[in-house]
PDB file as gemmi writes it, atoms N, CA and C in Angstrom:
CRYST1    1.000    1.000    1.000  90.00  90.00  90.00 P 1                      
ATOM      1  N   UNK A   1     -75.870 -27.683   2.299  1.00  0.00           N  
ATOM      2  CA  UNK A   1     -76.334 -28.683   1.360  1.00  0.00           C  
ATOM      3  C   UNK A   1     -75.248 -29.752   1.182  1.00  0.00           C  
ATOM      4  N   UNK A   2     -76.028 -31.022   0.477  1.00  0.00           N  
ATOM      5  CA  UNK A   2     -74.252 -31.712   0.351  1.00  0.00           C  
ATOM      6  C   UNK A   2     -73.303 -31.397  -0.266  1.00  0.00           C  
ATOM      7  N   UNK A   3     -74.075 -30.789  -1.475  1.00  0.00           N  
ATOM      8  CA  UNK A   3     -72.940 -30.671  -2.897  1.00  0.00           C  
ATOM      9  C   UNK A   3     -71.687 -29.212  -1.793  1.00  0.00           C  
ATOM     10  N   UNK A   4     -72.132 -28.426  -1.724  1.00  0.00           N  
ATOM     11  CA  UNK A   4     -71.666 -27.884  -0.575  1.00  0.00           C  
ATOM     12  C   UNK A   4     -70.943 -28.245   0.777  1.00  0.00           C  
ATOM     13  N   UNK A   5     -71.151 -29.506   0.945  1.00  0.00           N  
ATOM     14  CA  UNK A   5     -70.379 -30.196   2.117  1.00  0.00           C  
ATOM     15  C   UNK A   5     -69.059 -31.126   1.050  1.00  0.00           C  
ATOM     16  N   UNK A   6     -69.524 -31.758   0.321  1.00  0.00           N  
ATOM     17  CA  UNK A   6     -68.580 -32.315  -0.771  1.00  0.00           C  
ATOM     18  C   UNK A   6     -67.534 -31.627  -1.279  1.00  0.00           C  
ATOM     19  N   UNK A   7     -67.755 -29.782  -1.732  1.00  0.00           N  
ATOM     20  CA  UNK A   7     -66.830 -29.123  -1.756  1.00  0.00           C  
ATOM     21  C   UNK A   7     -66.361 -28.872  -0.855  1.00  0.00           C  
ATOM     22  N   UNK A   8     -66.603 -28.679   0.992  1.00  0.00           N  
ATOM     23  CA  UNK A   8     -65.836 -28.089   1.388  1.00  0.00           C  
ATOM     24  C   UNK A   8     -64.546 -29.464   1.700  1.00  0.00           C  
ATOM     25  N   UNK A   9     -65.241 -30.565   1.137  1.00  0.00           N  
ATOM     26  CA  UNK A   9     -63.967 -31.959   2.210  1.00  0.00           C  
ATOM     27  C   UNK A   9     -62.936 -31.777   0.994  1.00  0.00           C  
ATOM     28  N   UNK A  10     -63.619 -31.507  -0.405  1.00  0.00           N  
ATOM     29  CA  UNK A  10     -62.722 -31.500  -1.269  1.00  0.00           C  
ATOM     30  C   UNK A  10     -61.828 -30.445  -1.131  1.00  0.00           C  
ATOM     31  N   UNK A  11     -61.978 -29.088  -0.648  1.00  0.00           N  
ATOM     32  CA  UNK A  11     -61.144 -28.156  -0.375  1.00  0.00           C  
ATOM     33  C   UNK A  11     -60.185 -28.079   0.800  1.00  0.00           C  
ATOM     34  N   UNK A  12     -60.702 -29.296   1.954  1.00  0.00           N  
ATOM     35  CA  UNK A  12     -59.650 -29.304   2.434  1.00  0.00           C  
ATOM     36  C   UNK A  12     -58.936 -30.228   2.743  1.00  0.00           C  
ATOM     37  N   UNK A  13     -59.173 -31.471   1.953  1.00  0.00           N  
ATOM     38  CA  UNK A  13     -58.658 -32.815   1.248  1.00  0.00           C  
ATOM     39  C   UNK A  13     -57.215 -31.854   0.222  1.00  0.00           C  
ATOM     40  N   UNK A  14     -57.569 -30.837   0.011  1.00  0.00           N  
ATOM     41  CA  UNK A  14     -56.810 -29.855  -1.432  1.00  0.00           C  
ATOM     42  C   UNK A  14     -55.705 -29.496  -0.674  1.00  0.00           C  
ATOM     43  N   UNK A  15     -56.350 -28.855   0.454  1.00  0.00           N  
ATOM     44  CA  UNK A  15     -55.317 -27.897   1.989  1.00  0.00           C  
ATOM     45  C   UNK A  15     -54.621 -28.651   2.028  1.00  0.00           C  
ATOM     46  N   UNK A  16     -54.812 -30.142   2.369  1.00  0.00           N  
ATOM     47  CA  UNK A  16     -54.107 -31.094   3.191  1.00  0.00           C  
ATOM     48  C   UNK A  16     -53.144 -31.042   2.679  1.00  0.00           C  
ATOM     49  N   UNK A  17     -53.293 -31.920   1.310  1.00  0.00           N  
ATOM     50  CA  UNK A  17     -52.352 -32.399   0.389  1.00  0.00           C  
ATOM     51  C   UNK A  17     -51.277 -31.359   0.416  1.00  0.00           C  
ATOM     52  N   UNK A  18     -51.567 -29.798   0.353  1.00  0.00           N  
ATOM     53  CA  UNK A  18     -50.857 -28.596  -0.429  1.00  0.00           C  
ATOM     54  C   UNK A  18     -50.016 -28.662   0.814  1.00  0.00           C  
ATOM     55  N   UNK A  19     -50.182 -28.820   1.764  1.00  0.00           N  
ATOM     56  CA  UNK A  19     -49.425 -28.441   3.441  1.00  0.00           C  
ATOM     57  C   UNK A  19     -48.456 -29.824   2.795  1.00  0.00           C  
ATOM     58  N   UNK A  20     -48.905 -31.075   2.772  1.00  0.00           N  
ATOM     59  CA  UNK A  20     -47.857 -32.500   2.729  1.00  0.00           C  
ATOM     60  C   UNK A  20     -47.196 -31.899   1.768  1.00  0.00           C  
ATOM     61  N   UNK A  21     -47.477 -31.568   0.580  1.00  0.00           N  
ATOM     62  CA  UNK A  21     -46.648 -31.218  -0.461  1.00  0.00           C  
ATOM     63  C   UNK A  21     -45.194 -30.399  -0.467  1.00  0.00           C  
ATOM     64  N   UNK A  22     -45.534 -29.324   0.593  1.00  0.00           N  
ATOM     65  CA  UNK A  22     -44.667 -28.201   0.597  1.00  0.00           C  
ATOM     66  C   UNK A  22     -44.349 -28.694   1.908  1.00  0.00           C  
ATOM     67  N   UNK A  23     -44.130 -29.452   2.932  1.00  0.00           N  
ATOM     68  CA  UNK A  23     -43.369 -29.769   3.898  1.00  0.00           C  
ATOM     69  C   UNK A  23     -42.598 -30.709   3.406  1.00  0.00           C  
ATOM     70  N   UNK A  24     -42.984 -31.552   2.610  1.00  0.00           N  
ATOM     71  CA  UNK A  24     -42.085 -32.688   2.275  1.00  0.00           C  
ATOM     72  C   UNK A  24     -40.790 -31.686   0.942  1.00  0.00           C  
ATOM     73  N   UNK A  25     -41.275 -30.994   0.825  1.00  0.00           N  
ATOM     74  CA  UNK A  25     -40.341 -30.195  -0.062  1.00  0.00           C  
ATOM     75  C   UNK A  25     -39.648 -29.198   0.586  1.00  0.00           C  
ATOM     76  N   UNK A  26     -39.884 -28.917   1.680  1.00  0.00           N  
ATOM     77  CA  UNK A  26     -39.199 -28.255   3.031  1.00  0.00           C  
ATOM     78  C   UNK A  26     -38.059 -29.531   3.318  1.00  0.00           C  
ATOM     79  N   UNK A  27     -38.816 -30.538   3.582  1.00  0.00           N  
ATOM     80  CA  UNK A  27     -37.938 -31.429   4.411  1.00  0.00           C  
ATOM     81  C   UNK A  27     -36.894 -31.910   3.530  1.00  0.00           C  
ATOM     82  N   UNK A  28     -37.422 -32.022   1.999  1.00  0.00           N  
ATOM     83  CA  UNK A  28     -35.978 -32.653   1.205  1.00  0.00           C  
ATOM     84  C   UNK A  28     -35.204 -31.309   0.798  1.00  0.00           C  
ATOM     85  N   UNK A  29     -35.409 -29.984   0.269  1.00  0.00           N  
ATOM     86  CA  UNK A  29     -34.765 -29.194   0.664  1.00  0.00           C  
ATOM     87  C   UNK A  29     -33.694 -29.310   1.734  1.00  0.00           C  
ATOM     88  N   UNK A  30     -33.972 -29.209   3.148  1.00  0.00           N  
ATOM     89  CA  UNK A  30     -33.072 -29.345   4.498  1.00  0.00           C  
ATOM     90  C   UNK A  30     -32.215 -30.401   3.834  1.00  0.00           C  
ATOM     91  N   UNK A  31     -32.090 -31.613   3.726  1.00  0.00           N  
ATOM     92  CA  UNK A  31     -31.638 -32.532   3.460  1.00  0.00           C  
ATOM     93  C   UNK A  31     -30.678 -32.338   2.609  1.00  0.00           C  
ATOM     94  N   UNK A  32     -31.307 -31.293   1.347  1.00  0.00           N  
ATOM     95  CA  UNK A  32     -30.199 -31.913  -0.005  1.00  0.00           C  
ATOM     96  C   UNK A  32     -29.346 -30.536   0.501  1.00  0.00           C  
ATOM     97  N   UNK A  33     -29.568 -29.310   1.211  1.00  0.00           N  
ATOM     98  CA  UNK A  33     -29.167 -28.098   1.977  1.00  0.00           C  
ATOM     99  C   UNK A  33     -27.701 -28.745   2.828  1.00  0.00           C  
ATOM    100  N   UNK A  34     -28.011 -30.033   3.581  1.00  0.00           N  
ATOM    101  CA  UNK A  34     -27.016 -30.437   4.341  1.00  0.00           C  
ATOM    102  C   UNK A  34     -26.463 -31.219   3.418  1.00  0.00           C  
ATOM    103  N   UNK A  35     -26.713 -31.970   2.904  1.00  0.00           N  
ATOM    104  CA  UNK A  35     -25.623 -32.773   1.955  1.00  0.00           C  
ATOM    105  C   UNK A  35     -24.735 -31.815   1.282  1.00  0.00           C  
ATOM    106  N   UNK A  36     -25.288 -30.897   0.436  1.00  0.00           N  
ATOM    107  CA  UNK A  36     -23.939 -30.144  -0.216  1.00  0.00           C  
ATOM    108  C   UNK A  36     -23.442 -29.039   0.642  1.00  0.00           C  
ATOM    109  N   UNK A  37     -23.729 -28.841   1.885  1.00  0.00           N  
ATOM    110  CA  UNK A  37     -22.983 -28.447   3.238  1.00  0.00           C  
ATOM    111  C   UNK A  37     -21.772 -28.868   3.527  1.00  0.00           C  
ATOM    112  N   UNK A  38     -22.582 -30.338   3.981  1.00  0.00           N  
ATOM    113  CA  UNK A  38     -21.436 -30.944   4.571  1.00  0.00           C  
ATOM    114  C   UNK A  38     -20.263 -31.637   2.980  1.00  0.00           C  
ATOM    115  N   UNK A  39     -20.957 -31.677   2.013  1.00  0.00           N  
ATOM    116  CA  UNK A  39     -20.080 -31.677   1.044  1.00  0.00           C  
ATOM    117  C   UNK A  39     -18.707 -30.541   0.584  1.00  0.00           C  
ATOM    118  N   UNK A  40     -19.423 -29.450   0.429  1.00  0.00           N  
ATOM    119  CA  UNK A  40     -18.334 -28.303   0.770  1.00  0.00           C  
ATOM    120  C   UNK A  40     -17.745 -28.362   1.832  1.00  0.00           C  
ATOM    121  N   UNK A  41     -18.222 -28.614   2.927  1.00  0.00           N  
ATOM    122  CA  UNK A  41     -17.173 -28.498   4.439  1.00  0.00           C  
ATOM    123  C   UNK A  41     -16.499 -29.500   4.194  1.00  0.00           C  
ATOM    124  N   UNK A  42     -16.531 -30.692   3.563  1.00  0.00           N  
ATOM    125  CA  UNK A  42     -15.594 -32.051   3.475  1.00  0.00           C  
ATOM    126  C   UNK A  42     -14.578 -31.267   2.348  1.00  0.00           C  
ATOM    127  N   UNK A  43     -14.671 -30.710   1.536  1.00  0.00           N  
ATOM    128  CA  UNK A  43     -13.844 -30.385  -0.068  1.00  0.00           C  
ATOM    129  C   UNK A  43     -12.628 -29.107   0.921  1.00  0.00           C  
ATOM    130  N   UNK A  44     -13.704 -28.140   1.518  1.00  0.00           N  
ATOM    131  CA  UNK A  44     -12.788 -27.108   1.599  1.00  0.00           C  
ATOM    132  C   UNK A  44     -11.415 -27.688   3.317  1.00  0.00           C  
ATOM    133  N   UNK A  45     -12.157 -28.766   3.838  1.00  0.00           N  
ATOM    134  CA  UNK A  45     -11.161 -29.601   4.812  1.00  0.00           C  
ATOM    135  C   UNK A  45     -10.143 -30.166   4.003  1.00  0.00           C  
ATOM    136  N   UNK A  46     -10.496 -30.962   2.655  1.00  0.00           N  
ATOM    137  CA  UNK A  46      -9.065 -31.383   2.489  1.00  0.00           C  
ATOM    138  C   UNK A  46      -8.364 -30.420   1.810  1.00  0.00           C  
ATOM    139  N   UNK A  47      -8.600 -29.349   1.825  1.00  0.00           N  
ATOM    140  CA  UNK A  47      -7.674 -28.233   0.959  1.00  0.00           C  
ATOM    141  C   UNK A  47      -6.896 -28.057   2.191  1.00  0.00           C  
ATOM    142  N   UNK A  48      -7.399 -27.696   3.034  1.00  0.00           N  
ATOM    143  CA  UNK A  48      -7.278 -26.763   4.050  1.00  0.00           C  
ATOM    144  C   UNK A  48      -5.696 -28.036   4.536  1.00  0.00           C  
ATOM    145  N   UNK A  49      -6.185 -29.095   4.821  1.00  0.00           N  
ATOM    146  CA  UNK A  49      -5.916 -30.722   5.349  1.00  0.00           C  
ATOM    147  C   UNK A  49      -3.889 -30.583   4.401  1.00  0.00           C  
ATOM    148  N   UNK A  50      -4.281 -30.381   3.287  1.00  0.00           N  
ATOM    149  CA  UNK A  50      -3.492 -30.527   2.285  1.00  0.00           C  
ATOM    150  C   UNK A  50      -2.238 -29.403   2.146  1.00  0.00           C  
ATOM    151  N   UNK A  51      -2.314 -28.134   2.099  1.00  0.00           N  
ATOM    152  CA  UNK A  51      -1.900 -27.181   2.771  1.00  0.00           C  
ATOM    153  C   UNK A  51      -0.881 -27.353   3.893  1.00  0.00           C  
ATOM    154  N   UNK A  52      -1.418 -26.993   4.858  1.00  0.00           N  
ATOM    155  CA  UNK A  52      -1.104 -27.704   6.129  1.00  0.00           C  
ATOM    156  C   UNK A  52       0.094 -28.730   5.648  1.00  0.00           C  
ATOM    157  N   UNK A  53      -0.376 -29.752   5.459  1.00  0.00           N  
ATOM    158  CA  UNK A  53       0.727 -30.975   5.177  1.00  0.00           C  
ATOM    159  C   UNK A  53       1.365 -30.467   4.499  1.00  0.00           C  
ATOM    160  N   UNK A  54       1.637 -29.496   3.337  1.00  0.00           N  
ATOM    161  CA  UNK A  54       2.486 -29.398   2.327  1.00  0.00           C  
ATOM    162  C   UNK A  54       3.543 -28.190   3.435  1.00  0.00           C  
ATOM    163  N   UNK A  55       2.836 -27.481   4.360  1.00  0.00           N  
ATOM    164  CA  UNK A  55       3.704 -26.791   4.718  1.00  0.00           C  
ATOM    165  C   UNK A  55       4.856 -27.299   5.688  1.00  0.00           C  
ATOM    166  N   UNK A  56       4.287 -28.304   6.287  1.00  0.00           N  
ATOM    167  CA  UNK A  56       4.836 -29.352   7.612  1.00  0.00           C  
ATOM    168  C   UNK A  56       5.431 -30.051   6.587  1.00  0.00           C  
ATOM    169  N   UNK A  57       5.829 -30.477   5.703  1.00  0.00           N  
ATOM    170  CA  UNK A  57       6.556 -31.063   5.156  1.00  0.00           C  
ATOM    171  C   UNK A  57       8.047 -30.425   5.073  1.00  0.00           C  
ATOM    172  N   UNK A  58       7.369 -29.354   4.026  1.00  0.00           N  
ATOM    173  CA  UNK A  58       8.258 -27.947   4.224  1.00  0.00           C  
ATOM    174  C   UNK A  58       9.463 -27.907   5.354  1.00  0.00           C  
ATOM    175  N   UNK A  59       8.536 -27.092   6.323  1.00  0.00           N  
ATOM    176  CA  UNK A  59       9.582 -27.284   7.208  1.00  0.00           C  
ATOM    177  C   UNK A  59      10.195 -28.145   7.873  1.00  0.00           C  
ATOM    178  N   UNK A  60       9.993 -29.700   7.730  1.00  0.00           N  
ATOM    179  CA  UNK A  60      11.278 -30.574   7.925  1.00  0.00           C  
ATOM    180  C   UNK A  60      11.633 -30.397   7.243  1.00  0.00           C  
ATOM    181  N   UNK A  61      11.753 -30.810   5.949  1.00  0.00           N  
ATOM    182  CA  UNK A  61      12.826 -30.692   4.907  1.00  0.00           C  
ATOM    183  C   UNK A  61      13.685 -30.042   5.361  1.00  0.00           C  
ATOM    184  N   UNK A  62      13.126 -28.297   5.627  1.00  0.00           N  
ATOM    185  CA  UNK A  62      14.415 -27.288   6.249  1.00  0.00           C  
ATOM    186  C   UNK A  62      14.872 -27.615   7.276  1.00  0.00           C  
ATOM    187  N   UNK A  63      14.235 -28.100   8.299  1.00  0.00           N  
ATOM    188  CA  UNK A  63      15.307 -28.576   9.120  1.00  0.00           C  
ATOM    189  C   UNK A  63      16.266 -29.568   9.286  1.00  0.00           C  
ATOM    190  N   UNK A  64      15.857 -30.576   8.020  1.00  0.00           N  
ATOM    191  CA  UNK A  64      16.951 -31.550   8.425  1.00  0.00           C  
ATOM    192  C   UNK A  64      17.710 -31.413   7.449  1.00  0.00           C  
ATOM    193  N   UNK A  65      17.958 -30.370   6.171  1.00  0.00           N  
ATOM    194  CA  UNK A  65      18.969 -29.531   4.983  1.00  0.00           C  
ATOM    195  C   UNK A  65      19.457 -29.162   6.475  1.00  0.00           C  
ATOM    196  N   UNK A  66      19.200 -28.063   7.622  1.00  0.00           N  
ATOM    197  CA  UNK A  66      19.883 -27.787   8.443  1.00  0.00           C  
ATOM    198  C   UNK A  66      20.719 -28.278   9.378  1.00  0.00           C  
ATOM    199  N   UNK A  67      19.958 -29.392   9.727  1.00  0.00           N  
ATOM    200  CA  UNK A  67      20.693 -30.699  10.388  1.00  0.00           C  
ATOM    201  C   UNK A  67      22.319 -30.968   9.686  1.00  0.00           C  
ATOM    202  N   UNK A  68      21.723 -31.424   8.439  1.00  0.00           N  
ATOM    203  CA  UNK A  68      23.150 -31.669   7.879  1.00  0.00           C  
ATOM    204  C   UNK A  68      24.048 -30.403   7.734  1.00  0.00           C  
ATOM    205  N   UNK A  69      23.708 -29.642   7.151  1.00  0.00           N  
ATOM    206  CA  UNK A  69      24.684 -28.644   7.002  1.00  0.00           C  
ATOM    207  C   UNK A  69      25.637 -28.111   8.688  1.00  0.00           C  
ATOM    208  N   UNK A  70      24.566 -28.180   9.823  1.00  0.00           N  
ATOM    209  CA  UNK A  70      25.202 -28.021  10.522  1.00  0.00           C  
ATOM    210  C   UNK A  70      25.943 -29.290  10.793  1.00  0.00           C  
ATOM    211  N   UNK A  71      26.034 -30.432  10.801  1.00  0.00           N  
ATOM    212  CA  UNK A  71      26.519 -31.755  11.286  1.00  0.00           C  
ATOM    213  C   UNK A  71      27.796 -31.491  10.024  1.00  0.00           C  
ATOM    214  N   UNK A  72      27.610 -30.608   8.712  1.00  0.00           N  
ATOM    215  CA  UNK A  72      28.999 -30.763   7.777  1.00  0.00           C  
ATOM    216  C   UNK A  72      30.474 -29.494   8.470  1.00  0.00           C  
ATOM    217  N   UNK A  73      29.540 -28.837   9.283  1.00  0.00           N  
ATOM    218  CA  UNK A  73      30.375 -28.178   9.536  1.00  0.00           C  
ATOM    219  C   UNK A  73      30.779 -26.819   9.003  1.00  0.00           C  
ATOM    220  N   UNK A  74      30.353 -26.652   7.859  1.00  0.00           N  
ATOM    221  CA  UNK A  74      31.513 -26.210   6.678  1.00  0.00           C  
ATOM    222  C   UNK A  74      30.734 -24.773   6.603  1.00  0.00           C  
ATOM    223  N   UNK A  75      29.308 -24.335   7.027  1.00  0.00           N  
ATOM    224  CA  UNK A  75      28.888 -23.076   7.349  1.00  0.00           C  
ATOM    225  C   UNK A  75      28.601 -22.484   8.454  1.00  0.00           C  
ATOM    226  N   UNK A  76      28.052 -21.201   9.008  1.00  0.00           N  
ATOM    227  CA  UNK A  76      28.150 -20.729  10.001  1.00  0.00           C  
ATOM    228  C   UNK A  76      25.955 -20.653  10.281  1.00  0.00           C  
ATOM    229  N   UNK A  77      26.165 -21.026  11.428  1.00  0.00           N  
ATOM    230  CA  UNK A  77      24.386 -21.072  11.497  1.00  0.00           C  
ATOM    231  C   UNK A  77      23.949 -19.872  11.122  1.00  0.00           C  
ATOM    232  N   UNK A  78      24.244 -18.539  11.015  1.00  0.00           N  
ATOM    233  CA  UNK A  78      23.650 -17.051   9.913  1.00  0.00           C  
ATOM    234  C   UNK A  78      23.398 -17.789   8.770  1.00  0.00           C  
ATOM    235  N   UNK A  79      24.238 -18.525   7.497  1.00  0.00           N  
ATOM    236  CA  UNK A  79      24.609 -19.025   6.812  1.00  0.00           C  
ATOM    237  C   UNK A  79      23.822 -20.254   6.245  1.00  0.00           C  
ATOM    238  N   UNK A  80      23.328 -21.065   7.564  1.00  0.00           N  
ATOM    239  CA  UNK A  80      22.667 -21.932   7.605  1.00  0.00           C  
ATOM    240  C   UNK A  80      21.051 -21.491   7.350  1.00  0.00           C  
ATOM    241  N   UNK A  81      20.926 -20.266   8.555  1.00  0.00           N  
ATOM    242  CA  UNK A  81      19.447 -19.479   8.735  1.00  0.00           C  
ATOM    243  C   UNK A  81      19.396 -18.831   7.265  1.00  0.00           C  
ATOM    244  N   UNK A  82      20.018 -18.625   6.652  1.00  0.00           N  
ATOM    245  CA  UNK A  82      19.677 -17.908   5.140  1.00  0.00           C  
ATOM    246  C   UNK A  82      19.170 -18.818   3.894  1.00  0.00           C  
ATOM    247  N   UNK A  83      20.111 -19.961   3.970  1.00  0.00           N  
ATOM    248  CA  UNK A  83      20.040 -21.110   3.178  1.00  0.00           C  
ATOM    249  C   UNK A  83      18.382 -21.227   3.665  1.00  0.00           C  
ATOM    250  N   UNK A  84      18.250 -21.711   4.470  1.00  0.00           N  
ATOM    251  CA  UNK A  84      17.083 -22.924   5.095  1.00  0.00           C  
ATOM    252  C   UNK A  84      15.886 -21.718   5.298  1.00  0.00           C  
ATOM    253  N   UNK A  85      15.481 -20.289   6.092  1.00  0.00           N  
ATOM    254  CA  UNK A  85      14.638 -19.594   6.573  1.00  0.00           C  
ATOM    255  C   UNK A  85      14.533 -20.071   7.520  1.00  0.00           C  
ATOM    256  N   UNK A  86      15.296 -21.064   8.425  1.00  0.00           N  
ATOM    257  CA  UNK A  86      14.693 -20.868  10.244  1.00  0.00           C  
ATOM    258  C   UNK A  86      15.649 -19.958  10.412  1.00  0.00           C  
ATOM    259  N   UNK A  87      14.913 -19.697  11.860  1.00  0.00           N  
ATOM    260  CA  UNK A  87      15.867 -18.682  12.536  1.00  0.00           C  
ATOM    261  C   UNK A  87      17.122 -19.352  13.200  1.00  0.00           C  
ATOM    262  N   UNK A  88      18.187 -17.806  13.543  1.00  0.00           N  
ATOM    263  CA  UNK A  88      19.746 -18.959  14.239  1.00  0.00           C  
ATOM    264  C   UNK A  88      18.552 -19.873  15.444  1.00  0.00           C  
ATOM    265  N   UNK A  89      18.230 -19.141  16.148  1.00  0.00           N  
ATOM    266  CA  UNK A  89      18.028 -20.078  17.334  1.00  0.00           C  
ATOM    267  C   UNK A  89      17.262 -21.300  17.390  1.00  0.00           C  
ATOM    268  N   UNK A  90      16.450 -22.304  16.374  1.00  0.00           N  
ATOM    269  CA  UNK A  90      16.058 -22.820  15.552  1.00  0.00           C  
ATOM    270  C   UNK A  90      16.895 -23.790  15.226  1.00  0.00           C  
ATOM    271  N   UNK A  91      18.081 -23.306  14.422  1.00  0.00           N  
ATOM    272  CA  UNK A  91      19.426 -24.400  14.015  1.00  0.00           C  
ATOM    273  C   UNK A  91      20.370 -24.585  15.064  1.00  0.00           C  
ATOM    274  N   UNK A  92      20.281 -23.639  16.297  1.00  0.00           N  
ATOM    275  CA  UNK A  92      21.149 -24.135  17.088  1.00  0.00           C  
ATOM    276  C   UNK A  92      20.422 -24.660  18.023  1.00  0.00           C  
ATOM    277  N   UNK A  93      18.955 -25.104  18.242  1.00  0.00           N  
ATOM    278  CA  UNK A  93      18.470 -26.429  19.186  1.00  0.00           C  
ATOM    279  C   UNK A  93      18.795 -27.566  18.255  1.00  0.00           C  
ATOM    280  N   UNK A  94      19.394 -27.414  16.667  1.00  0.00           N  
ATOM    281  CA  UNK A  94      18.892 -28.688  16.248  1.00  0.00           C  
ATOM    282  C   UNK A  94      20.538 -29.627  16.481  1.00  0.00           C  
TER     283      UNK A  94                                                      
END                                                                             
């Protein structure tokens, strides 16, 4: 009958919509999924980034406290390796 044909376009005029609905909420899901992804992967890089640098800093510092101390003369590279934490062989390439 029509009234019967009218419901079924309306029911799947209903389908349609419900499928667009929940894919487009799939698809911005994925989206906002990668944004605070790649947001955490950007945050926990500059930790990581930061670190790193603080340690490479680090150890110049010690080596060039070692530099001088060996260029003063006035200790023995054991002496030097205790002060600073490189090893002798370490202060004696430098």
């Amino acid at each position: 009958s029509i009234e019967e044909r009218k419901a079924y376009f309306r029911y799947l005029e209903s389908l349609s919509l419900s499928k667009s609905v929940l894919w487009s909420s799939r698809v911005l899901g994925f989206d906002e999924g990668e944004k605070i992804g790649i947001e955490k992967g950007r945050a926990e890089g500059i930790v990581q980034g930061r670190a790193e640098g603080i340690e490479q800093g680090r150890a110049n510092a010690m080596r060039e406290m070692a530099r001088t101390l060996k260029a003063m003369g006035k200790m023995t590279i054991d002496e030097i390796a205790s002060a600073t934490g490189l090893t002798p062989d370490e202060i004696s390439k430098i």
